[in-house]
C-alpha positions in Angstrom: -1.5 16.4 18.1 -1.0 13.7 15.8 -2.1 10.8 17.9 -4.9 12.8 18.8 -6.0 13.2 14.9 -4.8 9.1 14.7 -7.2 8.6 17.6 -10.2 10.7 16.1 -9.6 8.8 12.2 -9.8 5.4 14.1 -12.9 6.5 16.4 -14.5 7.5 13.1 -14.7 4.1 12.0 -15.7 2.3 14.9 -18.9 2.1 14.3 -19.0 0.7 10.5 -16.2 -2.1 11.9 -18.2 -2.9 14.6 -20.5 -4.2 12.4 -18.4 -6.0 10.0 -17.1 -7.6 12.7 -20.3 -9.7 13.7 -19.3 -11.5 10.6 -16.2 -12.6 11.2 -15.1 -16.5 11.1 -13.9 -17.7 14.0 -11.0 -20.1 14.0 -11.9 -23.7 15.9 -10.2 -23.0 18.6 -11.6 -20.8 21.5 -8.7 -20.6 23.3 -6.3 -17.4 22.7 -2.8 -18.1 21.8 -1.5 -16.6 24.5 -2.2 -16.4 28.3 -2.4 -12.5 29.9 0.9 -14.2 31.8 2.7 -14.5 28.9 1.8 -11.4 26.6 2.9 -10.0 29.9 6.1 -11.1 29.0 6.9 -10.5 25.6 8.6 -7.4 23.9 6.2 -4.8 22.8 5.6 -4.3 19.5 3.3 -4.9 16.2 3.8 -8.8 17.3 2.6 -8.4 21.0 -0.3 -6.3 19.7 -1.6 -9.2 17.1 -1.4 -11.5 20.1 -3.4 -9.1 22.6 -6.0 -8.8 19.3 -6.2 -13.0 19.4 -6.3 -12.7 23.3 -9.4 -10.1 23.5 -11.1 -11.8 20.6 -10.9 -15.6 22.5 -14.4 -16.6 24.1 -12.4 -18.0 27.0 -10.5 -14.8 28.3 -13.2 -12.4 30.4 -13.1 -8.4 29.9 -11.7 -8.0 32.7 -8.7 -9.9 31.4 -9.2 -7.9 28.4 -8.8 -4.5 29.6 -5.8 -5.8 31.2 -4.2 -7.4 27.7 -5.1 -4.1 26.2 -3.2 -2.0 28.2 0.3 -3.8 26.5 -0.7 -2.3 22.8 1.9 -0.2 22.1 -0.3 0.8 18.6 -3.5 1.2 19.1 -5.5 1.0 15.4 -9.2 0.0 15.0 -9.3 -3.9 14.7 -8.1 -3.5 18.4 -10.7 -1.7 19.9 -13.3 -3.0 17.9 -12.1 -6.5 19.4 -12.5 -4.9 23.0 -15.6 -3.3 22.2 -16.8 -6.8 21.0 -15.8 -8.1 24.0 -18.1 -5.7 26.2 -16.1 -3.0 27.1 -18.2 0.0 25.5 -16.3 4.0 26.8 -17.7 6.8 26.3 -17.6 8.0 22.7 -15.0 10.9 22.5 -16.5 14.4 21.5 -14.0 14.6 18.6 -16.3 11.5 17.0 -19.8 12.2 19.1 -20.0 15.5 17.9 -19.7 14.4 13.5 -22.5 12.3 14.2 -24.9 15.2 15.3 -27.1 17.2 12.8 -26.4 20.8 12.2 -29.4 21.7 14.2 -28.3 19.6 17.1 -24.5 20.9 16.2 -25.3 24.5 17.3 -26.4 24.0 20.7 -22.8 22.9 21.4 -19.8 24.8 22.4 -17.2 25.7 19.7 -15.3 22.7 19.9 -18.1 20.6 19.2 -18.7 22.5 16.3 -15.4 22.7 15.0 -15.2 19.3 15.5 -18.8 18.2 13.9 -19.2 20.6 11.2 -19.1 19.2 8.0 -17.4 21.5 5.3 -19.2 20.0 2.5 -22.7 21.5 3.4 -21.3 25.4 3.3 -22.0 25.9 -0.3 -25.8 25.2 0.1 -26.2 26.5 4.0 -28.8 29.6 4.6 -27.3 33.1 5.3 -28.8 32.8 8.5 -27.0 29.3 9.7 -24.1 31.0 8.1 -23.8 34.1 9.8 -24.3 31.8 13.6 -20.5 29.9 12.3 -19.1 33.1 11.2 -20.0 34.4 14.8 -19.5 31.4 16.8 -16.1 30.6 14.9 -14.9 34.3 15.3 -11.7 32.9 17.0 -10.6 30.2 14.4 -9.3 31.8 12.1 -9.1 29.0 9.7 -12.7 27.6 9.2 -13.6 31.3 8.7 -11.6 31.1 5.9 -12.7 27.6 4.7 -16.2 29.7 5.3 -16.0 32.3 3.3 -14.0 30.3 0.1 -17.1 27.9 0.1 -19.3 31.2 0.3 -17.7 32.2 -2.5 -20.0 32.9 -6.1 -16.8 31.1 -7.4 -15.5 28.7 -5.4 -13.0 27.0 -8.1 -11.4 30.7 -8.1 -11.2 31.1 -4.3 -9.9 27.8 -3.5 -6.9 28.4 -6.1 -6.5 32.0 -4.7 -5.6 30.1 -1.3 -2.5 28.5 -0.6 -2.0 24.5 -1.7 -2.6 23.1 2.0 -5.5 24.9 2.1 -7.0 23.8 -1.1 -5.7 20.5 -0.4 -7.9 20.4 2.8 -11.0 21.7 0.9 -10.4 19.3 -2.0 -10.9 16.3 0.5 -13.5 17.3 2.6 -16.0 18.0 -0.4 -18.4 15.2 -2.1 -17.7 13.7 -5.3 -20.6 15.5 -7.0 -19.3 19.3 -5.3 -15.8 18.1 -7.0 -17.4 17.4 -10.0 -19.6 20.9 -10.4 -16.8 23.4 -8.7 -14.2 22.0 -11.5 -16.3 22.0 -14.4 -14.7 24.9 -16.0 -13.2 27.7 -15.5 -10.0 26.8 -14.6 -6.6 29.0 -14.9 -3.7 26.7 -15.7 -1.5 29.7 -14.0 -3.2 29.2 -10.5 -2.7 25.4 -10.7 1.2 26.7 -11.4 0.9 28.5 -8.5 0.0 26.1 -6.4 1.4 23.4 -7.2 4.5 25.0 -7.2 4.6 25.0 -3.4 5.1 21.0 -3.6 3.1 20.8 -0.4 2.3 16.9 -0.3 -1.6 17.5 0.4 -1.9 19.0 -3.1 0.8 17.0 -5.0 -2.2 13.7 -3.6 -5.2 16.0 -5.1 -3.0 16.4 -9.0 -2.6 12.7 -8.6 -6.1 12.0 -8.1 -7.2 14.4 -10.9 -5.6 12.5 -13.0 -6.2 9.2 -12.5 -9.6 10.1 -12.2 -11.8 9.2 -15.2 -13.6 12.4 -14.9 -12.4 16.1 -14.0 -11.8 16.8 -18.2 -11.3 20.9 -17.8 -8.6 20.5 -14.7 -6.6 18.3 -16.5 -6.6 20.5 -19.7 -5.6 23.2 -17.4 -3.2 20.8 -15.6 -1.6 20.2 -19.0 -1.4 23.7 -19.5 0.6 24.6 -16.5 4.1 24.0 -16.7 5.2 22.7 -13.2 8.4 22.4 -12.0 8.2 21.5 -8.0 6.4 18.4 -7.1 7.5 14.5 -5.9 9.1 12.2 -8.3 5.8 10.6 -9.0 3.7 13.7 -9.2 5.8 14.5 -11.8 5.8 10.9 -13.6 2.0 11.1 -13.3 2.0 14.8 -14.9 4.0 13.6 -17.5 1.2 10.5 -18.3 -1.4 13.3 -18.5 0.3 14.6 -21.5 0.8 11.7 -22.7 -3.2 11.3 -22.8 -3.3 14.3 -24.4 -1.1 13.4 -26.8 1.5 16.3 -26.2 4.5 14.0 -26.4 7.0 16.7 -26.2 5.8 18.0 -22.6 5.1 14.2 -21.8 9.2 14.2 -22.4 9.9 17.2 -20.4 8.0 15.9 -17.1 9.5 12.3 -17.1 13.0 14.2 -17.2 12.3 15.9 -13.9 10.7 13.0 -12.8 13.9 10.8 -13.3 16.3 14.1 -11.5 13.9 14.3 -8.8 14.4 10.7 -7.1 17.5 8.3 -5.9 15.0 5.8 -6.1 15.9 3.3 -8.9 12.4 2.1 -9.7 11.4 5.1 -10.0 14.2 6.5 -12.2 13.7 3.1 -14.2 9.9 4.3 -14.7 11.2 7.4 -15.7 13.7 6.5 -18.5 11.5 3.7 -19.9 8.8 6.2 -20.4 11.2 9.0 -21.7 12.2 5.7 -24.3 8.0 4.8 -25.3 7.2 8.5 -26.0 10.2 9.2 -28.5 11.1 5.8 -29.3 14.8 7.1 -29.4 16.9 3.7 -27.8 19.5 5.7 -26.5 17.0 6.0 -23.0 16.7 2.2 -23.5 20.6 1.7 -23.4 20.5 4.2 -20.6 18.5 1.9 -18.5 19.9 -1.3 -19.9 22.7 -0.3 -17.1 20.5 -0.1 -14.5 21.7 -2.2 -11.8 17.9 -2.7 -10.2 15.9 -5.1 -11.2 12.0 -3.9 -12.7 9.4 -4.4 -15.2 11.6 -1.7 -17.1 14.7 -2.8 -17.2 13.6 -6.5 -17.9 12.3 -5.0 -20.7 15.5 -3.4 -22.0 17.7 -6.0 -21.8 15.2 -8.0 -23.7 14.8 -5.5 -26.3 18.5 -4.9 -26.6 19.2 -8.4 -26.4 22.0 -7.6 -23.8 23.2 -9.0 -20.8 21.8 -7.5 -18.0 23.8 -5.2 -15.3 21.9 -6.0 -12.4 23.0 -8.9 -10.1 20.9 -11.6 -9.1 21.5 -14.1 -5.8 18.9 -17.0 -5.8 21.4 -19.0 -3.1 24.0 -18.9 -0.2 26.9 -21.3 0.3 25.4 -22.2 3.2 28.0 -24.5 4.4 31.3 -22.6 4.1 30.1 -20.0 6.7 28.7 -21.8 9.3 29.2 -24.8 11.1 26.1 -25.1 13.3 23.6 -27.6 12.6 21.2 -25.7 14.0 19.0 -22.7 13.0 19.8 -19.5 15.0 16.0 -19.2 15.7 12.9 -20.3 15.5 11.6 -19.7 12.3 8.3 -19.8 13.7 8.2 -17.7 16.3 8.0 -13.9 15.5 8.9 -12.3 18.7 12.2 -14.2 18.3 13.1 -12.7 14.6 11.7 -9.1 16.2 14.1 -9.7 18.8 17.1 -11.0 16.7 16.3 -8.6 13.8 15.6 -5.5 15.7 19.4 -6.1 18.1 21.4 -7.0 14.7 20.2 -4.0 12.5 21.4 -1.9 15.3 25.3 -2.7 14.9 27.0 -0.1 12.6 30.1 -1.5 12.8 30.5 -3.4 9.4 32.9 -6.4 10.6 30.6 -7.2 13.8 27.6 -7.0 11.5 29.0 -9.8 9.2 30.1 -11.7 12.3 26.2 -11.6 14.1 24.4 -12.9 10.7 27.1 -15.9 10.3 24.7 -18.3 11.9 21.7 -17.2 9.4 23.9 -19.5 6.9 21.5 -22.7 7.9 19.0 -23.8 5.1 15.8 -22.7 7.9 17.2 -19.1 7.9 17.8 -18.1 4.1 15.1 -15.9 4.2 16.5 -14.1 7.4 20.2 -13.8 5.3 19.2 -12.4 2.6 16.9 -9.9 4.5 20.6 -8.8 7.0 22.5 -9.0 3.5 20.3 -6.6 1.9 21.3 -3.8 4.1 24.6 -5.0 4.3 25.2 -4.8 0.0 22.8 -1.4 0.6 20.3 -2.9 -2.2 22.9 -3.3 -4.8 22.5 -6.9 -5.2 18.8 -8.3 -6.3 18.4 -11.7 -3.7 15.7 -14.5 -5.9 15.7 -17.1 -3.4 13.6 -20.1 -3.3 13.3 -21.2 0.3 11.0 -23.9 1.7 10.2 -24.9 -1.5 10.7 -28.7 -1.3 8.2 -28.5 1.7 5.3 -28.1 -1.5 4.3 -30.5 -4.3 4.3 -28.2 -7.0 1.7 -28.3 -9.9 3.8 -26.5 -13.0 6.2 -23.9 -12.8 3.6 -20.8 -13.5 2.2 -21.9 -10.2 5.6 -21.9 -8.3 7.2 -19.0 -9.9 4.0 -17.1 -9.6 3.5 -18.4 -5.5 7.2 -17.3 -5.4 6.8 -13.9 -6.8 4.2 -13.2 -4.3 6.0 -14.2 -1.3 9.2 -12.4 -2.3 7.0 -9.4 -2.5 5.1 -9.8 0.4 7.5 -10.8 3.2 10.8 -11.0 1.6 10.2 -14.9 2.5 10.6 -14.4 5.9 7.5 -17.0 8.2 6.7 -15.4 10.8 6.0 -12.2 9.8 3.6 -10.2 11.1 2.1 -6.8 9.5 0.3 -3.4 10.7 -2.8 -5.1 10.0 -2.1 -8.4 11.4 -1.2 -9.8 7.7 0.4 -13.3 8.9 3.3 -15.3 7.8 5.3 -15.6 4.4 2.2 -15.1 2.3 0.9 -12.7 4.3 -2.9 -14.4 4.8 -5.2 -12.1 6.7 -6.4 -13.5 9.9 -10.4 -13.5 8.6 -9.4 -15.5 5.8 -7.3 -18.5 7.5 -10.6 -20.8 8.6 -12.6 -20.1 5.1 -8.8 -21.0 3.9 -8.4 -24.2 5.8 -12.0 -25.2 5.4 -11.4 -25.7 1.3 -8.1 -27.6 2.1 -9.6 -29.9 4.5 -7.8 -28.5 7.3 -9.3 -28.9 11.0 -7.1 -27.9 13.4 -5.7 -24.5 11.9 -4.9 -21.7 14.3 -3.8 -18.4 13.0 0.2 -19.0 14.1 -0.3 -21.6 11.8 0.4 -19.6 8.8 4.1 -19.0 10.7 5.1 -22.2 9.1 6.2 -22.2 5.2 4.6 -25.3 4.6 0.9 -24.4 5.6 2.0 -20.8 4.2 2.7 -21.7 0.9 -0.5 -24.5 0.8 -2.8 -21.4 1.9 -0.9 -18.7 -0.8 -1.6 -20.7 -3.5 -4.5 -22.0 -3.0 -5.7 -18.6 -3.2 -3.5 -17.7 -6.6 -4.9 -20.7 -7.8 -8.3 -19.5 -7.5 -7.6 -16.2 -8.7 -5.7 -17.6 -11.4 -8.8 -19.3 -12.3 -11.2 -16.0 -12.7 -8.2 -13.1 -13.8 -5.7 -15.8 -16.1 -3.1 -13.2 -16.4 -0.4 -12.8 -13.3 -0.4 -9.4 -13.7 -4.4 -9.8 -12.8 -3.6 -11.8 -10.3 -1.2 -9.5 -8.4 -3.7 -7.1 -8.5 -6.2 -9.1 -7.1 -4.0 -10.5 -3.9 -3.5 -7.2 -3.3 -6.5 -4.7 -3.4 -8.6 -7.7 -3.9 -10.4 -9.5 -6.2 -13.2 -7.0 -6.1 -11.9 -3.8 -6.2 -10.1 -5.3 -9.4 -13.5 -6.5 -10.9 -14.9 -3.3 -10.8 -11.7 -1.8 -12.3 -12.1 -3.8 -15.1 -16.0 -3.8 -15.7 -15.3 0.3 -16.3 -13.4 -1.1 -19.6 -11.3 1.9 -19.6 -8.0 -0.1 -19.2 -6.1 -2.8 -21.0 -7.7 -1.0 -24.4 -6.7 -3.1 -27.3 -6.4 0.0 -29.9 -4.9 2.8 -27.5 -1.5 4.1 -28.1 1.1 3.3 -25.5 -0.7 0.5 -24.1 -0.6 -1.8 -22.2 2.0 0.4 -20.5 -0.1 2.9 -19.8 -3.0 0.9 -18.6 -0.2 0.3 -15.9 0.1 3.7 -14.9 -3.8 4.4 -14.6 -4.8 2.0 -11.9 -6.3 3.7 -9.0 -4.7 2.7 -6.1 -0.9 3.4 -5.8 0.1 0.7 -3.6 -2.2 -1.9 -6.1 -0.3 -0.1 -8.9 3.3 -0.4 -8.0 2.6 -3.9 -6.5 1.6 -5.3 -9.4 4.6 -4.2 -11.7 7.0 -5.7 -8.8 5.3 -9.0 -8.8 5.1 -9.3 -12.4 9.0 -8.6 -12.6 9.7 -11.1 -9.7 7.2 -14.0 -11.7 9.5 -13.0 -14.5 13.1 -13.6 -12.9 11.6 -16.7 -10.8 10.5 -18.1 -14.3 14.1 -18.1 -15.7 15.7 -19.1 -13.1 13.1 -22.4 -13.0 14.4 -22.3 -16.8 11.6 -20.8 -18.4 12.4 -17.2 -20.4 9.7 -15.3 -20.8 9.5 -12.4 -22.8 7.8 -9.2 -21.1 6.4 -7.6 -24.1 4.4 -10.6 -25.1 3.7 -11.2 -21.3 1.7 -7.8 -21.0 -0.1 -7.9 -24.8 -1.6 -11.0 -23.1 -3.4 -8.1 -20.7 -5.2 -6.4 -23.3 -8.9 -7.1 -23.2 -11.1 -4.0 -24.9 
């Protein structure tokens, strides 16, 4: 059932990235990286499947050859079939995704599945008895939209949702409009039924609290949020309940939720998160001397040994005695060839046995494969020890150290160092360059033979990371800005910032709470991580840096 929902989400959006496909840049070479002989041959995995993507989208390789490359994907996501759909190969839409593109009119001369499938739970509320009665009597054997029916029937549909269980209102939640969210929420809103729910700690709902309150808007549910005392949710649910407070200025609650915030998780960066905030709401230093032992390195606890002027607890390793380990002059690998650190990587995390796992990353102790040993010794110190290495970096002529420290922070963040790494989403290489953005790339460097394996080697990785940071740099100024940018993109964080509801110059708590507010998770928590890796790459170039005045740099409003 799961690949079957995966396989409806990514027939959904065939159509739109169809589209943006026609304006893709195509690389100078026609020719596909690798012939159907040897995809043929090489381990499956997210590696063989970025290959088969190159392969279908080469001028030179026929559908027919195509269809045969596509049959190795062992993941199957969007930019693959758009690719083969490009190439000419055009199925027959699924009835899971022909059906959401019919009209309700056309939708009930279907069968049931059809509908099930097409009906679009948004346009309930404002449906004629008439069209309503038809589902109710079509649907008389799922139980479930019935009920999803008749809460969106409902005089009150705020009420009905919360009298339903948290899944359910989760599901609800998502499928409405903006606007619906907007007007159903308005007011009217029992802090006990939020309890209720949220209570549950069902995942679904724990997402819709998060957005609530991130969410500029939705005033009355986070009053009533703030009114509920919840105990059961995530780590971070509970963080972000605890922030809510905080914007309403109820410091002592604010307290209480970044307590069970911090019991809640074994994760260190989130238990740092957790104490620093317990520390900014009551200004009492003992939480700053309780994470002044924290043995992970983060924004936060940067922050407290700076503050404390102490030495910090946490261990840092920026380089390996390379030659006391190993005798080999050469490397154990290519470093440029992904299928062979998939291979090595994937046969050497499997040994359990501690002494044989030592033994097999022995020969990683070669200058080419520092990156590789610090990724093995990570598991093997279980994360206790925080590895700042500087690999490849004589292979770049440097402007200043902001621009290496920052190019460093980045790459430690988005590969761990490691060249030929290859993402979901066919991110390439140390820096992780998307494959539409390695010709536009190589064009401003003055690069004409490029190929997207090109970004496997540090050297054209690093050129191509920072030519980018540069030019960020350039528009944001502020790392921070710029983290945010190479991440979510230098859009989505334009528009962030044109709101001006962040980085406020005269708001309590900031910029630190500015940091907690930003939309997207992944943008959020990337940022604070690159901003403390710019940090510790700055002093170990020689340059201290002092966080505080880093981040009052951020304020803008």
């Amino acid at each position: 059932m799961q690949n079957k929902k995966a396989q409806i989400g990514l027939w959904a959006g065939f159509v739109h990235l169809v589209v943006c496909s026609m304006s893709m840049v195509h690389l100078v070479s026609a020719k596909p990286l690798m012939t159907l002989q040897e995809l043929q041959s090489k381990p499956k995995g997210v590696v063989r499947d970025f290959y088969v993507w190159d392969f279908i989208n080469s001028k030179e390789t026929s559908l027919a050859e195509s269809i045969q490359a596509y049959k190795l994907v062992s993941r199957e996501i969007t930019k693959l079939k758009t690719a083969l759909y490009d190439k000419g190969f055009h199925p027959e839409i699924p009835k899971s995704v022909a059906c959401t593109k019919l009209s309700f009119k056309e939708l009930k001369q279907k069968d049931v599945e059809c509908i099930t499938y097409g009906l679009r739970i948004s346009q309930i509320p404002m449906m004629d008895k008439a069209d309503v009665a038809f589902l109710k009597k079509k649907l008389a054997n799922n139980p479930k939209l019935l009920r999803t029916i008749e809460i969106l029937r409902s005089p009150k549909i705020a009420n009905a949702m919360f009298a339903s269980n948290a899944q359910t209102f989760a599901e609800i939640f998502n499928a409405l409009s903006y606007q619906q969210k907007l007007e159903i929420f308005a007011s009217g809103i029992e802090p006990s039924a939020i309890k209720k729910l949220a209570n549950e700690n069902k995942s679904a709902f724990n997402n819709v609290l998060q957005k609530i309150i991130l969410d500029s808007a939705f005033g009355h549910f986070k009053q009533a949020i703030s009114a509920a005392d919840i105990t059961s949710a995530d780590a971070n649910t509970l963080f972000l309940l605890g922030i809510n407070e905080v914007l309403y200025g109820k410091t002592k609650d604010a307290l209480k939720y970044f307590a069970r915030s911090k019991d809640a998780t074994i994760n260190p960066f989130f238990r740092d998160r957790a104490i620093f905030w317990q520390y900014l709401v009551s200004n009492n230093e003992l939480y700053l001397h309780d994470l002044q032992t924290s043995t992970f390195i983060d924004i936060f606890s940067i922050y407290a040994n700076q503050k404390l002027k102490t030495t910090p607890k946490f261990k840092i390793v920026s380089s390996f005695d390379i030659n006391s380990k190993n005798e080999s002059k050469e490397p154990p690998l290519d470093i440029k060839d992904p299928f062979a650190w998939q291979i090595q990587s994937n046969k050497i995390i499997s040994i359990k046995n501690t002494e044989l796992y030592e033994k097999s990353i022995r020969p990683f102790y070669h200058s080419d494969t520092v990156p590789h040993l610090a990724f093995f010794s990570n598991r093997l110190t279980k994360y206790s020890v925080n590895y700042y290495i500087m690999p490849y970096v004589d292979l770049m002529q440097w402007r200043d150290d902001t621009q290496k420290a920052m190019s460093l922070a980045i790459a430690k963040q988005e590969s761990g160092f490691l060249p030929a790494l290859v993402s979901r989403s066919y991110a390439l290489g140390m820096m992780q360059i998307m494959p539409f953005n390695v010709e536009p790339f190589a064009k401003k460097l003055g690069l004409s033979t490029i190929r997207l394996d090109s970004m496997f080697d540090p050297a054209l990785a690093y050129r191509f990371g920072t030519m980018f940071l540069d030019e960020l740099n350039a528009e944001f100024k502020h790392p921070l800005f710029v983290a945010y940018a190479y991440n979510g993109g230098p859009g989505a964080l334009r528009r962030t910032l044109e709101k001006k509801r962040l980085f406020l110059k005269n708001r309590n708590y900031e910029p630190w709470l500015s940091l907690e507010l930003i939309p997207s998770e992944e943008t959020r928590f990337y940022g604070m991580k690159v901003l403390a890796n710019y940090i510790i790459y700055q002093q170990l170039l020689g340059n201290d840096i002092e966080i505080e005045t880093l981040l009052k740099q951020t304020l803008r409003y």
